[in-house]
C-alpha positions as CSV (number, residue, x, y, z in Angstrom):
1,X,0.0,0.0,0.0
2,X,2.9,2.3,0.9
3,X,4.3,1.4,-2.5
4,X,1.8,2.5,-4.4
5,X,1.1,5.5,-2.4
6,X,4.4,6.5,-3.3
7,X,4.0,5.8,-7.3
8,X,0.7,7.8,-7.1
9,X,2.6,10.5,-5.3
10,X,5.3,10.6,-8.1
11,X,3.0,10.9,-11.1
12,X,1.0,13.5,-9.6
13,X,4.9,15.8,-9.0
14,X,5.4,14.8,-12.6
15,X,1.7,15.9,-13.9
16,X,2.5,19.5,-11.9
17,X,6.1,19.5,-13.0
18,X,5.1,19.0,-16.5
19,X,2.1,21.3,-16.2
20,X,4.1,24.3,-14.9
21,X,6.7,24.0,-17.4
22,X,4.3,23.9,-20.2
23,X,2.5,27.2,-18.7
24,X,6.4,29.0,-18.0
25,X,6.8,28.2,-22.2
26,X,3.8,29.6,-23.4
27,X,3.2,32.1,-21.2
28,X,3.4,35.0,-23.6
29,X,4.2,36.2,-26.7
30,X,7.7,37.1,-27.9
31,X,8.5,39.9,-26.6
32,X,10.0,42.4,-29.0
33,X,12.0,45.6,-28.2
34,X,11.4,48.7,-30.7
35,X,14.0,48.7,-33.6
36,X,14.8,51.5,-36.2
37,X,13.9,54.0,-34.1
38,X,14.1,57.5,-36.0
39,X,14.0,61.0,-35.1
40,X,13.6,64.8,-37.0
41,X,13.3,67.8,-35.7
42,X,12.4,70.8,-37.7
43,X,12.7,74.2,-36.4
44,X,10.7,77.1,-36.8
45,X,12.6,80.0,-38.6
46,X,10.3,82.7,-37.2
47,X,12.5,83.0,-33.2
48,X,9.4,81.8,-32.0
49,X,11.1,78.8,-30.6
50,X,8.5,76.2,-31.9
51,X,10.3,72.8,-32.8
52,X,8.5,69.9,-34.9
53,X,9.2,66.4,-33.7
54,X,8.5,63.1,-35.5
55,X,9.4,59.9,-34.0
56,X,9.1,56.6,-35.9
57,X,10.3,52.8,-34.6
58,X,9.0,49.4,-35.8
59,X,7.3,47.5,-32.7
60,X,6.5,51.1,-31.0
61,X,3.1,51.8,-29.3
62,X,4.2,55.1,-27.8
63,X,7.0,57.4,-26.8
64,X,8.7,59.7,-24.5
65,X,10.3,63.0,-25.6
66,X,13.0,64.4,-23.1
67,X,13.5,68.3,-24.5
68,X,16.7,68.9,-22.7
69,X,15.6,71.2,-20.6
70,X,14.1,69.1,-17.7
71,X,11.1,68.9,-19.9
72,X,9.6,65.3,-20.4
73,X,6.5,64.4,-21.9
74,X,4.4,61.3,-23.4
75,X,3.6,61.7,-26.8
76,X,1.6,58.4,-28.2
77,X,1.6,59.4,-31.8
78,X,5.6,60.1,-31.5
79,X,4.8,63.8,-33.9
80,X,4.6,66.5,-31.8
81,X,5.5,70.1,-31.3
82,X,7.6,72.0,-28.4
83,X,7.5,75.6,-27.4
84,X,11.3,76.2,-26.0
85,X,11.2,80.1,-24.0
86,X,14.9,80.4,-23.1
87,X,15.8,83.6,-24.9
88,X,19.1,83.3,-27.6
89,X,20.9,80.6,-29.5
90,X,20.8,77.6,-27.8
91,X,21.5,73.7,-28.5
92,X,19.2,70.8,-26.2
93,X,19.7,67.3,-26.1
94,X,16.2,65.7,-27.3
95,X,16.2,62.1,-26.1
96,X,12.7,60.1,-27.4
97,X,12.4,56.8,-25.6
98,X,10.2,54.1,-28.1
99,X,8.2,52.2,-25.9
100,X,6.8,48.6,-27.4
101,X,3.5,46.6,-26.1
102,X,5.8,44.0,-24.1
103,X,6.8,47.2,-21.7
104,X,10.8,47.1,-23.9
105,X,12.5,50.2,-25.2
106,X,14.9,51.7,-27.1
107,X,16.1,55.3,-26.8
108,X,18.0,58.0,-29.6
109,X,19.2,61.3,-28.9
110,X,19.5,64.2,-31.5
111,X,20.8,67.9,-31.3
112,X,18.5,70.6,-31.8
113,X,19.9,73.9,-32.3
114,X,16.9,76.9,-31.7
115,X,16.7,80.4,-31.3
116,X,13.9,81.8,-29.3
117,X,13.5,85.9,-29.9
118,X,12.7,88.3,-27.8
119,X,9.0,89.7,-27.4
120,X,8.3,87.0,-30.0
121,X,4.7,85.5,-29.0
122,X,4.6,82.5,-26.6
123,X,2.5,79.2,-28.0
124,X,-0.7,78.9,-25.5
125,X,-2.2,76.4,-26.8
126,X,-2.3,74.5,-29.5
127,X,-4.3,71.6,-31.0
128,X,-2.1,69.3,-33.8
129,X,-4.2,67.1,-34.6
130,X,-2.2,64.0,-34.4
131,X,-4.0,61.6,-33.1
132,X,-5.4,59.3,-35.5
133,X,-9.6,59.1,-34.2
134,X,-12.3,60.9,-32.9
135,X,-11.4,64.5,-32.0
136,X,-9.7,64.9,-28.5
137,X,-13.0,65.3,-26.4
138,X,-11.0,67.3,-23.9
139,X,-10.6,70.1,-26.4
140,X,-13.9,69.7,-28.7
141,X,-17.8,68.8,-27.9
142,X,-20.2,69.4,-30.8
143,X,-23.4,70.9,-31.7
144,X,-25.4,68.6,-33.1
145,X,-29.2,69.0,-34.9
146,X,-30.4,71.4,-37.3
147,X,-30.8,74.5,-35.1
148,X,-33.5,76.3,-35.4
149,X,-34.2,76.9,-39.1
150,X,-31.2,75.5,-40.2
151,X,-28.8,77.5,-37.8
152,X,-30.4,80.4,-38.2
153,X,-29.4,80.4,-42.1
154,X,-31.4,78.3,-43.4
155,X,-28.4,76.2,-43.7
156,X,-29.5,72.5,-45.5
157,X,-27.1,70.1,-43.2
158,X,-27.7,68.1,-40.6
159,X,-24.6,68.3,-37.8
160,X,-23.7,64.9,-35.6
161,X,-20.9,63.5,-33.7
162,X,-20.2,60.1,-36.4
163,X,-16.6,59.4,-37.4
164,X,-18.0,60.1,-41.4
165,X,-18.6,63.7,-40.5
166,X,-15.7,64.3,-38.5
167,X,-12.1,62.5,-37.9
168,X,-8.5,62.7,-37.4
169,X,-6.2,61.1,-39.8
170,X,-3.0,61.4,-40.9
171,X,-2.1,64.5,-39.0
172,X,-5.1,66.4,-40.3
173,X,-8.9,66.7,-38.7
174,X,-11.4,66.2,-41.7
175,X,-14.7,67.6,-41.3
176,X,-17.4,65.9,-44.3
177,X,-20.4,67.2,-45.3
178,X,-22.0,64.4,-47.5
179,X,-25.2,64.1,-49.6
180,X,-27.4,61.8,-47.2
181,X,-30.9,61.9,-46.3
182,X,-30.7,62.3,-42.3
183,X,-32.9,63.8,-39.4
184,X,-34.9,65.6,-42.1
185,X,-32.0,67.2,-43.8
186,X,-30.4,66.5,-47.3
187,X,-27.0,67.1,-45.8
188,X,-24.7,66.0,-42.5
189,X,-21.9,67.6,-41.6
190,X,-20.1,68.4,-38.2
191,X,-19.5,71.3,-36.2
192,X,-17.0,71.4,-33.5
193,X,-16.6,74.2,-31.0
194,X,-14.0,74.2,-27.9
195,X,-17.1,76.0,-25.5
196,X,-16.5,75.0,-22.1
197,X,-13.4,73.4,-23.1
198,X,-11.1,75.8,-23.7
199,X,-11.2,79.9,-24.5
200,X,-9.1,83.0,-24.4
201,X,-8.9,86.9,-24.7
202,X,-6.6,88.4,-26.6
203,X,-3.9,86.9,-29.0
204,X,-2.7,85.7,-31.8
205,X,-4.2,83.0,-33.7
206,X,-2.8,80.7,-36.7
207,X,-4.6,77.8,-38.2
208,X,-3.9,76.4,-41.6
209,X,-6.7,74.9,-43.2
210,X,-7.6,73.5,-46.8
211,X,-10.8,74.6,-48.2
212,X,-13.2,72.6,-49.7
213,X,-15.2,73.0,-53.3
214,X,-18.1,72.8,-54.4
215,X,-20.8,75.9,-55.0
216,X,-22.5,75.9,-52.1
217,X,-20.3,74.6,-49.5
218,X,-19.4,77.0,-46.6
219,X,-16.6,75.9,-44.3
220,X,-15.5,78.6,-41.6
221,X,-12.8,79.2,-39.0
222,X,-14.7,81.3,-36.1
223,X,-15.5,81.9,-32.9
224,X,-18.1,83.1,-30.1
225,X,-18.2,85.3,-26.9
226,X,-18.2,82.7,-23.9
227,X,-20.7,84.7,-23.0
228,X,-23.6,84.0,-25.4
229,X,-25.8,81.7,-23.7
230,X,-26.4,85.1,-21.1
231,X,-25.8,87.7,-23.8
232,X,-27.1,86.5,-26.9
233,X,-26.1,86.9,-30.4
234,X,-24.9,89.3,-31.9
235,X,-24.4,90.7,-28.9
236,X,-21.8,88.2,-27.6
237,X,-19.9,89.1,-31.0
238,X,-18.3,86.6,-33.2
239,X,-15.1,86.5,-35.2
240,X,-15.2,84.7,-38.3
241,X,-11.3,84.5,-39.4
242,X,-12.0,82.4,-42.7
243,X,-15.5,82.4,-44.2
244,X,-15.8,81.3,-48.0
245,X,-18.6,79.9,-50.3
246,X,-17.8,77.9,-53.3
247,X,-19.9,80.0,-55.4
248,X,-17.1,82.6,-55.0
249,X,-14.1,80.1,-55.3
250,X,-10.5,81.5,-53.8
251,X,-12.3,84.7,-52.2
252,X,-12.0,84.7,-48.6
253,X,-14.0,86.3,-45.9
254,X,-13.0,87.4,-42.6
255,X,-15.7,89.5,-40.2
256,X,-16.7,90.6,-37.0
257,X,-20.7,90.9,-36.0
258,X,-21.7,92.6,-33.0
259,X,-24.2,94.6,-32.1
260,X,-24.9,97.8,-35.0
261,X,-22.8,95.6,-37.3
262,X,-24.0,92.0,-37.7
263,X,-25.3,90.1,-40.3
264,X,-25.8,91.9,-43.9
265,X,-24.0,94.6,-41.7
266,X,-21.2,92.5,-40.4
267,X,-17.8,94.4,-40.1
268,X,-15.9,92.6,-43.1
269,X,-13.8,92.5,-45.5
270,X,-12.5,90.0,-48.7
271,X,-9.2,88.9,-50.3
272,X,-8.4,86.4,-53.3
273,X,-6.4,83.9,-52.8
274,X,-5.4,81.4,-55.5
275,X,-5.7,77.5,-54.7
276,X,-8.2,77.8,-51.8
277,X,-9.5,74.0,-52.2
278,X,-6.7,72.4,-53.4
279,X,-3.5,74.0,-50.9
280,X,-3.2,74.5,-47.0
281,X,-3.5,78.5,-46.1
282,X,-2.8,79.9,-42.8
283,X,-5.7,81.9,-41.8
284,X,-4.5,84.4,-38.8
285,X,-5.7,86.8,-36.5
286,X,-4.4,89.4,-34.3
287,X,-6.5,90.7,-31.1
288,X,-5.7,93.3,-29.0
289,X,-7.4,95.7,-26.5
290,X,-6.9,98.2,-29.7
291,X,-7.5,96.4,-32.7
292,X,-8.3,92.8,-34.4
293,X,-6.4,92.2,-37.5
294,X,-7.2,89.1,-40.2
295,X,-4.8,88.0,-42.4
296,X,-4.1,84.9,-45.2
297,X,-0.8,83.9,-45.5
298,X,0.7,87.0,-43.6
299,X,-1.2,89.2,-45.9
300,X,-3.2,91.2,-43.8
301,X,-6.9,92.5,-45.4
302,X,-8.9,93.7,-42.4
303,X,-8.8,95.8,-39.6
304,X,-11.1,96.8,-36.4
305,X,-10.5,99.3,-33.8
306,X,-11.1,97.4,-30.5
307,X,-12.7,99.5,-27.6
308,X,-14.8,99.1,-24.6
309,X,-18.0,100.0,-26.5
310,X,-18.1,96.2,-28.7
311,X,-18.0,93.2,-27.0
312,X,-14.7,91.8,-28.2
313,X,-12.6,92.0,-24.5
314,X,-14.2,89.1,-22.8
315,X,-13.4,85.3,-23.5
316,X,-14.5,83.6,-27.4
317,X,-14.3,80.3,-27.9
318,X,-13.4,78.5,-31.4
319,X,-15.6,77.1,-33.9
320,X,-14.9,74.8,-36.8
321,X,-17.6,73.6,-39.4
322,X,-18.9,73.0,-43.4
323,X,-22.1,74.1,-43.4
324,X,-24.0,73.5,-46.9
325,X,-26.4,76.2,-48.6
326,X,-28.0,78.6,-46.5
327,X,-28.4,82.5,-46.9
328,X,-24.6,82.5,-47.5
329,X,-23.5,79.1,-49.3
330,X,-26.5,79.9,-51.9
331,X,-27.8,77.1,-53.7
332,X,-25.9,73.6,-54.0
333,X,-25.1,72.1,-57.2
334,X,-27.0,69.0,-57.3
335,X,-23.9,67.2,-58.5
336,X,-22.0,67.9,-55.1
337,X,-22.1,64.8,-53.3
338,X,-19.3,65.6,-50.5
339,X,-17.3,67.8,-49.5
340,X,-14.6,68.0,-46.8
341,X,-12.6,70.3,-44.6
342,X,-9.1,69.9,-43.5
343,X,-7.4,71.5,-40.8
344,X,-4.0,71.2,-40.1
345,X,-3.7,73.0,-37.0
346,X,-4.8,75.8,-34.9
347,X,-2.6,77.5,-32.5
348,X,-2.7,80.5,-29.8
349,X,-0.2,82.8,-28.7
350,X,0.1,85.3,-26.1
């Protein structure tokens, strides 16, 4: 009996044995550090200190940027951009660690050589729009509906939140207004707005955008007083730094409504452009206590003396949408089936 107490004994050591070696050996997948791991820096020309990264590695699900100056900071995409304030000529040692899925690393330094200049604006904040996906919901919500009569313009779209009306790929956000019956409307679109997510007074403001065609698409760059759920339109006054309709292709809009000067009365003015649908611009504004400036491509084509008495000294919030027909798109050509915004980038500076 002892005997075969012992034999029973040694199979079952033998059963675990064998059992825990088999788990050990196919425990996991291979685990696979990041190879070919590949950095560029580009820096901006304009002393403003800005810096473009780009980090690329086979097996990488994210990285960490070390700026040189203490800085560190996560970047999952591995393209960002960096802000660096020490005044003069200076060289940092940018180290970006590639992290794989197994938790393994590899690491590469470069040399980056940048000259910050004095009084030259300082990057508030800025949204890149690297992120492959939805739009960062910490920076965007969205109205969604019709409004009431189409916006207020009789617009013909209908906006939601769906990944075919707005997405981030490839380093750009593309907003779609397509030819679908939905919610009563022959269009959907989106329109994003940063309300309640971010907002600023006084600035500088840069975003490059391609426009797209089609008569009577209307895409716009603008933005609201934070203030308008109290105050009301126009009264809350808006900023609209690129308007333009594809009736008018290449002519670009850029207005301020407010109270004594808002709709057919808006403050405006117009510039032509050439290759408005088919090139990025950089639509920019200036906005001081004294004036707001608009301008494409440096070019600046409208001024407003800023005072106490119109309601641009107070908080706005940005805006970003294709709307389709309406009072100012006009009629749509009944062959336009789609039509999309792109947008770069849009950055503040104080």
């Amino acid at each position: 009996m002892k005997f075969i107490k012992n034999i029973l004994l040694l199979v079952l050591f033998f059963i675990v044995s064998s059992s825990c070696q088999k788990g050990t050996a196919n425990s996991g997948t291979v685990q696979t550090a990041p190879t070919n791991l590949q950095v560029t820096a580009t820096v901006s020309a304009d002393g403003s200190g800005i810096v473009s990264f780009t980090a690329t590695a086979t097996n990488a699900v994210s990285y960490v940027y070390e700026f040189g100056n203490g800085v560190i900071s996560p970047v999952a995409s591995g393209v960002t951009n960096y802000q660096y304030s020490t005044v003069g000529t200076i060289t940092y040692n940018v180290t970006v660690t590639a992290k794989s899925s197994s938790g393994l690393t590899a690491s590469k330094s470069i040399s980056v050589t940048v000259t910050v200049v004095p009084g030259t604006p300082v990057l508030y904040w800025s949204e890149e729009f690297n992120t492959d996906g939805a739009p960062d919901p910490a920076k965007w919500g969205y109205d969604i509906g019709t409004g009431s009569g189409g916006w207020g313009n009789n617009e013909l779209e209908y906006y939601t939140n769906r990944p075919v009306n707005a997405i981030v790929q490839g380093g750009v956000l593309k907003i779609m207004a397509l030819r679908e019956s939905y919610g009563g409307s022959a269009f959907t679109s989106a329109r994003l707005l940063s309300k309640d997510k971010f907002s600023f007074k006084y600035g500088r403001v840069e975003a490059r955008v391609k426009i797209p065609a089609g008569v009577g698409t209307w895409p716009a760059v603008w933005m609201l007083g934070s203030n308008i759920a109290s105050a009301g339109w126009p009264n809350c006054g808006e900023i609209d730094i690129m308007e333009h309709r594809g009736s008018e292709l290449n002519k670009i809009f850029g207005t301020l409504h407010y109270p004594g000067h808002s709709g057919g009365s808006a403050n405006g003015n117009t510039i032509m452009i050439t290759n408005a649908t088919t090139e990025f611009h950089v639509y920019a504004m200036d906005w001081s206590a004294t004036d707001i400036k608009i301008y494409v491509d440096g070019q600046l084509f409208h001024t407003v003396a800023n005072s106490a008495a119109i309601p641009f000294n107070q908080d706005f919030f940005f805006i970003l949408n294709v709307a389709m027909g309406g009072g100012f798109g006009g009629p749509v050509d009944p062959a336009l089936n789609s039509a999309t915004m792109e947008v770069d980038y849009i950055r503040v500076y104080k």
